[in-house]
C-alpha positions as CSV (number, residue, x, y, z in Angstrom):
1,X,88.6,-21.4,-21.6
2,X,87.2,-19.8,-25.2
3,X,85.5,-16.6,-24.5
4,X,82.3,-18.4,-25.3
5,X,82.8,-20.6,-22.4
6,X,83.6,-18.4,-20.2
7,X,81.0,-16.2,-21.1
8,X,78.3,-19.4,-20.5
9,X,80.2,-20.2,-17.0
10,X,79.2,-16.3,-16.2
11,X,75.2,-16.4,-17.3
12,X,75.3,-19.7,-15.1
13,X,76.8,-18.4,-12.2
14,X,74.8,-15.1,-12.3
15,X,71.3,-17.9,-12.1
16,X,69.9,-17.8,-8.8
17,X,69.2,-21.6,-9.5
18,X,72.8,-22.4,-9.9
19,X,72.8,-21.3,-5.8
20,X,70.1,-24.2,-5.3
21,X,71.8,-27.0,-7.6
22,X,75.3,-25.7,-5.4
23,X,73.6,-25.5,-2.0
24,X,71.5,-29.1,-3.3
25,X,68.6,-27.6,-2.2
26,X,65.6,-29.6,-2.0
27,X,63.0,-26.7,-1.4
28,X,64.3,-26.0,-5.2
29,X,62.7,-30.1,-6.5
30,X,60.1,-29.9,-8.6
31,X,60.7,-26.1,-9.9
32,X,63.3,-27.1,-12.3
33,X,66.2,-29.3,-13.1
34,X,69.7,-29.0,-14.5
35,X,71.5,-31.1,-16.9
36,X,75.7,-31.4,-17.3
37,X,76.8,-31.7,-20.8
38,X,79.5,-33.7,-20.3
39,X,77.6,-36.8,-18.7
40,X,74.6,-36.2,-20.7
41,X,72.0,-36.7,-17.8
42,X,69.8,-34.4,-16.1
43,X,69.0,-34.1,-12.5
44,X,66.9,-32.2,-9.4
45,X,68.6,-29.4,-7.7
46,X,69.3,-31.5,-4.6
47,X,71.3,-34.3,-6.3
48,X,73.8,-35.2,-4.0
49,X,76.2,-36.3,-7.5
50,X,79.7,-34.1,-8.0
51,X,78.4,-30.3,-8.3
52,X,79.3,-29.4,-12.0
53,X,81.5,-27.5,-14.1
54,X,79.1,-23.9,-14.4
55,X,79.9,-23.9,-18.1
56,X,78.7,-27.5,-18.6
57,X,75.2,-26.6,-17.2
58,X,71.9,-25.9,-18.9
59,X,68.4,-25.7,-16.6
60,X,65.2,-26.6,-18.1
61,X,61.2,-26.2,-16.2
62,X,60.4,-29.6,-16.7
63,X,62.0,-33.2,-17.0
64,X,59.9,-33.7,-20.7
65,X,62.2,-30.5,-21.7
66,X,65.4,-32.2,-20.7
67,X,64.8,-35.2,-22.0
68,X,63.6,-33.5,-24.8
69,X,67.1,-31.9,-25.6
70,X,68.5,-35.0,-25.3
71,X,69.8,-35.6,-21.6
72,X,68.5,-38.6,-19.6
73,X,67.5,-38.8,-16.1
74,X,70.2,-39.2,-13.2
75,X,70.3,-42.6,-12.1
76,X,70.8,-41.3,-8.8
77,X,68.4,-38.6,-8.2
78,X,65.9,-39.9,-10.7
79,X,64.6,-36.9,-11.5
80,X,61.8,-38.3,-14.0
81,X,59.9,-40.0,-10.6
82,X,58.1,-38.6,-7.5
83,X,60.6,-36.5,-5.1
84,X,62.6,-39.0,-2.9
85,X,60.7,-37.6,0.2
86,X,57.1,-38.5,-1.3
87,X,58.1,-41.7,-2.2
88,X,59.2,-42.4,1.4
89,X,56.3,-40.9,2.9
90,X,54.2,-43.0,1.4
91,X,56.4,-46.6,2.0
92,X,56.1,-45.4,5.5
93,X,52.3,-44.6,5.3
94,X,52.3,-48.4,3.6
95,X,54.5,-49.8,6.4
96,X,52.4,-48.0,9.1
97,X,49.4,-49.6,7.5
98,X,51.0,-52.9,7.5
99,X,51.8,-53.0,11.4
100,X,47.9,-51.4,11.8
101,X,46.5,-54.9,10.3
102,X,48.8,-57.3,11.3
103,X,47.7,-60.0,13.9
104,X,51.2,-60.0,15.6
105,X,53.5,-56.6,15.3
106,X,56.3,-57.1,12.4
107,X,59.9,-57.2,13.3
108,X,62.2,-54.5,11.6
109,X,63.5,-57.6,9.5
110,X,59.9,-58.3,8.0
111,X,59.1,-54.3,7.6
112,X,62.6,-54.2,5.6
113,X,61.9,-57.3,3.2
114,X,58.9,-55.8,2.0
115,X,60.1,-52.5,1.4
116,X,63.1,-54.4,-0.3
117,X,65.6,-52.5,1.3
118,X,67.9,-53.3,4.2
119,X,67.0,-52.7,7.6
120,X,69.7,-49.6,8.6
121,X,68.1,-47.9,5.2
122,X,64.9,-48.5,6.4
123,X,65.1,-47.9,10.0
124,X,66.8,-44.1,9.4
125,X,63.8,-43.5,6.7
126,X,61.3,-44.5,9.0
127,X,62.8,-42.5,12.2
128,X,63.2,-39.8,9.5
129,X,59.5,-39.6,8.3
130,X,57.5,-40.4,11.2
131,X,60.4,-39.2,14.2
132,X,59.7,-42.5,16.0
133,X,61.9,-45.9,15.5
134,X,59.9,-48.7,13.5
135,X,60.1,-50.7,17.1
136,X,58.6,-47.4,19.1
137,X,56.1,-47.3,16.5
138,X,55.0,-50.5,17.1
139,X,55.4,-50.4,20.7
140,X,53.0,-47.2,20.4
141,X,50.2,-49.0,18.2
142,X,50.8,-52.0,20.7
143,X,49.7,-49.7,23.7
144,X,46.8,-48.0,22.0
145,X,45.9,-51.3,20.8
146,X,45.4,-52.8,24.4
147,X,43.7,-49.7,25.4
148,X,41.1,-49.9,23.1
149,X,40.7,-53.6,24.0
150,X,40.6,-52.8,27.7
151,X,38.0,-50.1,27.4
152,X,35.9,-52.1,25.1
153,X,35.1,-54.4,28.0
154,X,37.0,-57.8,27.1
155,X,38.8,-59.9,29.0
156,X,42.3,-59.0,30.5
157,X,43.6,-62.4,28.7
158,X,41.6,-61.4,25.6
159,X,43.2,-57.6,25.1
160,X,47.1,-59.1,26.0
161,X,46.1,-61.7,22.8
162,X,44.5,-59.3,20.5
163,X,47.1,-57.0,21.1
164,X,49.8,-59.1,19.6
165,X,51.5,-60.3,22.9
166,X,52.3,-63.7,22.9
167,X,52.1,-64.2,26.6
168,X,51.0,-63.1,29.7
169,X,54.3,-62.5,31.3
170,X,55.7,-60.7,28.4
171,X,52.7,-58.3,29.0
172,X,52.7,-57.5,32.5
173,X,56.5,-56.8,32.2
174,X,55.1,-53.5,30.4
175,X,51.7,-53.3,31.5
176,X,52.5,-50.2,34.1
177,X,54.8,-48.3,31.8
178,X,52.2,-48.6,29.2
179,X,49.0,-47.9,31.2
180,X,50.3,-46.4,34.6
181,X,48.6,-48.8,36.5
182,X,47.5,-52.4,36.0
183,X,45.1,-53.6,33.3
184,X,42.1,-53.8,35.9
185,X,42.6,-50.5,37.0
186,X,43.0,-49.3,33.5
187,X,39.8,-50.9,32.5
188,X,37.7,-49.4,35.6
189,X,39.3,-45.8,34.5
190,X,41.3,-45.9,37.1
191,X,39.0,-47.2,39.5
192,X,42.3,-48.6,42.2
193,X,44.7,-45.6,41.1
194,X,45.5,-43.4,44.4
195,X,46.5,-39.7,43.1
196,X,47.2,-37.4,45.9
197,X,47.4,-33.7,44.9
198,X,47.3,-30.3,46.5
199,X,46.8,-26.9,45.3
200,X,48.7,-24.2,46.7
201,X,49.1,-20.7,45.2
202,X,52.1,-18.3,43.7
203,X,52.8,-15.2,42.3
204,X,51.5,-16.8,38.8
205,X,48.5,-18.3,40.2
206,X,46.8,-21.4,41.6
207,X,49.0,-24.0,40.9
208,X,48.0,-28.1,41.4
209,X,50.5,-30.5,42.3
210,X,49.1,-34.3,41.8
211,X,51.4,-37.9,42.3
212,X,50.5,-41.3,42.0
213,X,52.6,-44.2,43.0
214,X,54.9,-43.9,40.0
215,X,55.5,-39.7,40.4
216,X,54.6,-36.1,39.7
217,X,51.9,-36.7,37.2
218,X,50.3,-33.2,36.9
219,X,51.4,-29.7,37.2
220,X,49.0,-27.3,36.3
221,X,48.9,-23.9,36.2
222,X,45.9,-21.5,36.5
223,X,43.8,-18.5,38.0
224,X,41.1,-20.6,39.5
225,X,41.8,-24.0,41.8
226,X,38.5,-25.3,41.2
227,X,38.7,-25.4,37.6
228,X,42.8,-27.3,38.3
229,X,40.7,-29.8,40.4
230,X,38.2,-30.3,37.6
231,X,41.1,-30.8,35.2
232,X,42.9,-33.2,37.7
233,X,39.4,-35.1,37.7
234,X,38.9,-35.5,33.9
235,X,42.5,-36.9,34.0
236,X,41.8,-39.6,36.5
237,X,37.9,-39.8,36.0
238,X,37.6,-43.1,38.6
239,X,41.2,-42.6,40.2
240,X,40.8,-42.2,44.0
241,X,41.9,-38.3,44.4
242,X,42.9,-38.1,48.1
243,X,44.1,-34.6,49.3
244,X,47.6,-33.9,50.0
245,X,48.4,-34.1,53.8
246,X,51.7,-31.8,55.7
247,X,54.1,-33.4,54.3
248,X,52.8,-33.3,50.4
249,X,52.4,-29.7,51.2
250,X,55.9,-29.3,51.4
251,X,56.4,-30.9,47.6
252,X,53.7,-28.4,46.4
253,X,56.0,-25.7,48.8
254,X,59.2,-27.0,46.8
255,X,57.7,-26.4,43.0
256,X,56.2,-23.1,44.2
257,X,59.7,-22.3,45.0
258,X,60.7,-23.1,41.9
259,X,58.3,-21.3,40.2
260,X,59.6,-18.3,42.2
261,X,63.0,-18.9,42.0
262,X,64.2,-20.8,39.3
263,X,67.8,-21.2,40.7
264,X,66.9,-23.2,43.6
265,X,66.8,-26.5,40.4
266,X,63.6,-28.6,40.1
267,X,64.4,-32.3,40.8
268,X,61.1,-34.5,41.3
269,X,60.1,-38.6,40.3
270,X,58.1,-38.1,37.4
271,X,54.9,-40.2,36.3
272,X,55.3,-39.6,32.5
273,X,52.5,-40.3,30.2
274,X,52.2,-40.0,26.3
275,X,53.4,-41.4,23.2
276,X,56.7,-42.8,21.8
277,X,56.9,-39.7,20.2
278,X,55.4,-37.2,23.1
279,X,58.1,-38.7,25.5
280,X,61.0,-37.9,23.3
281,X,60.2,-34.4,22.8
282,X,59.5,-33.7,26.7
283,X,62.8,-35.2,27.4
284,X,63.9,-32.8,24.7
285,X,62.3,-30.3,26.4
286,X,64.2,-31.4,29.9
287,X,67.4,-30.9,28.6
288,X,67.5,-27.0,27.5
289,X,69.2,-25.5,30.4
290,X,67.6,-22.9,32.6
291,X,67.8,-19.4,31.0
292,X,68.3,-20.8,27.6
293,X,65.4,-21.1,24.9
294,X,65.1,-23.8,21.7
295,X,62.7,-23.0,18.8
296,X,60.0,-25.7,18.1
297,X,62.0,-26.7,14.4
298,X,65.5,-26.8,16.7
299,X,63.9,-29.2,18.7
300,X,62.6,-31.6,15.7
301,X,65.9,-31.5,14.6
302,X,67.3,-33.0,18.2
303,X,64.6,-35.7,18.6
304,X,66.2,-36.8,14.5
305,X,62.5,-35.6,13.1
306,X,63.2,-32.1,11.0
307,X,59.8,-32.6,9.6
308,X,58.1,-32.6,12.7
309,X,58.3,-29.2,13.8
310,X,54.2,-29.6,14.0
311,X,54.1,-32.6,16.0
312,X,56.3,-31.1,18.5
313,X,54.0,-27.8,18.9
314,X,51.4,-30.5,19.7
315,X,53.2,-32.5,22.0
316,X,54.4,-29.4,24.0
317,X,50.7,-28.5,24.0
318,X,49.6,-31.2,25.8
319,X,52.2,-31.4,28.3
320,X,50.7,-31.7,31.6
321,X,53.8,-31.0,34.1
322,X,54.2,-27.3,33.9
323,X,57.6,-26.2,34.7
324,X,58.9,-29.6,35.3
325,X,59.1,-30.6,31.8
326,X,59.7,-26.9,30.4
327,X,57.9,-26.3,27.5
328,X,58.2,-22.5,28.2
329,X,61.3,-22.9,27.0
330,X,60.6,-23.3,23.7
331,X,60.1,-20.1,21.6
332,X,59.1,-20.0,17.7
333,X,61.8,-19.5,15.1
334,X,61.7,-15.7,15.0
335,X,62.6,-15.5,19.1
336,X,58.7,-14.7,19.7
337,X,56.4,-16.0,21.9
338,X,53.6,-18.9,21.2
339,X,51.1,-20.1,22.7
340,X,51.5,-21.7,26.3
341,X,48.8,-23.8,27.5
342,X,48.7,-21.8,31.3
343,X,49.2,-18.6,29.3
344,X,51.6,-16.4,27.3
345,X,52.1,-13.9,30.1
346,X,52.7,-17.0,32.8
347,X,55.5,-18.2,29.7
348,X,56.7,-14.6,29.6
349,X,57.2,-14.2,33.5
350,X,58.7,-17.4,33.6
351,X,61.0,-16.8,31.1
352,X,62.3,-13.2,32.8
353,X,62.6,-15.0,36.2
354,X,65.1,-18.0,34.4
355,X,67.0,-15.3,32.5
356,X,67.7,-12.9,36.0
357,X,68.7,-16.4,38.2
């Protein structure tokens, strides 16, 4: 290597961009690019080609100043479009609008042709983007669908159609793991729905324990019972809300004991309501052991969604089975504290009781 060379290979290496285009570093798209004299092209710092020769490298602000010297864009990076994550936002957004309109739900197959790729491609970009599988998606808009079909007064028969279902069977095969109770009780507001509950108290506060046929469906957590009852209410505005007798005291007794001491393990039927995606993280959330914690970007990245740190903060937000799906447990990045929706000193407390059993 001529001193000249080696004397370029140095003034690279001493570039903090040459860390980016080595670590391919897609924070760095968009703030420059690099181009390899020896293949004449230019490319973004996250191009996943061969990293180059340090010598060989020249970085440029903008892709009109590298093709201005000459190089042309990577074929594989293609630096002179949108960033690859842009792009596949919006053939998602495109795709999501596509399932929105469509009188019957599109299979992966038909979502794939018209984003002319193949359907593996297609199914990891869309789990990537949105966290949810094309088919959960669809399942999702399906059940919000019928919901707004129920509540706007139509027919049973009429909301199964509109909603894309092309039979009544194939409906009712779903209908109570999409609703929590059958159509007719969904379009009175729960007018047949039985929830029992109970509120009993611990060294936290009131805490409400409510079940319907399916599970626990409410755990809440607070310093007055009567505004837990009011909650419990505007959850099941036309549900039948029958007070717990002796023996559902002694379910309230076991998740008090819980509560108090964390060792004796938490294992209940659960009545679990939320989205595609809402479910994922709270079964996230299930698995991080007792004593442990998971920051709400650690979690993104278990459900396959990196992007959706966001989304998750929500979804933990409106959790409504305190302690049994544990979103104390989650903590933000630094180690700190966030928010907790029955209170950062109930978090806190719980957190100290976990880490002593």
């Amino acid at each position: 290597m001529s001193k000249q060379t080696e004397k370029r290979a140095d003034t690279v290496l001493s570039d903090p961009q040459w860390v980016s285009v080595v670590a391919r570093d897609p924070k760095a798209d968009g703030h420059f690019y690099y181009s390899v004299k020896t293949t004449g092209v230019y490319c973004r710092p996250s191009c996943g080609s061969r990293t180059p020769r340090p010598e060989n490298v020249s970085f440029f602000l903008t892709a009109a100043e590298a093709e201005r010297a000459g190089f042309r864009p990577c074929k594989r990076c293609k630096p002179d479009q949108r960033p690859l994550g842009d792009r596949h936002a919006e053939l998602v957004a495109s795709l999501c609008r596509q399932i929105g309109s469509a009188e019957t739900p599109p299979s992966l197959e038909m979502l794939a042709q018209t984003a002319q790729m193949s359907t593996f491609h297609l199914h990891r970009i869309f789990k990537t983007v949105t966290g949810v599988t094309p088919k959960a998606y669809v399942a999702a808009h399906r059940a919000k669908k019928i919901r707004a079909e129920l509540i706007r007064g139509g027919s049973v028969t009429e909301a199964i159609y509109e909603a894309g279902y092309n039979s009544n069977g194939r409906f009712y095969e779903e209908s109570n793991r999409l609703l929590g109770m059958t159509p007719k009780s969904f379009q009175a507001g729960g007018a047949d729905a039985v929830i029992r509950f109970a509120v009993g108290e611990c060294s936290l506060g009131a805490i409400l324990v409510a079940t319907s046929e399916r599970g626990v469906c409410a755990i809440l957590m607070g310093d007055d019972p009567d505004v837990l009852v009011r909650d419990l209410q505007d959850r099941f505005p036309k549900a039948d809300l029958i007070g717990g007798d002796t023996e559902f005291e002694k379910l309230v007794a076991k998740v008090v004991g819980f509560v108090e001491v964390p060792k004796l393990g938490l294992e209940l039927p659960l009545d679990v309501r939320g989205t595609a995606f809402q479910q994922r993280v709270w079964q996230a959330l299930r698995e991080i052991p007792a004593g442990s914690t998971a920051s709400y970007a650690e979690i993104a990245q278990r459900i396959g969604a990196p992007k959706a740190v966001r989304a998750v903060a929500g979804a933990c937000a409106v959790n409504a089975l305190a302690v049994a799906i544990p979103c104390h447990r989650v903590v933000r990045n630094d180690g700190n504290l966030s928010g907790y929706r029955w209170g950062v000193e109930r978090k806190q407390a719980l957190l100290e009781r976990e880490a002593k059993a």
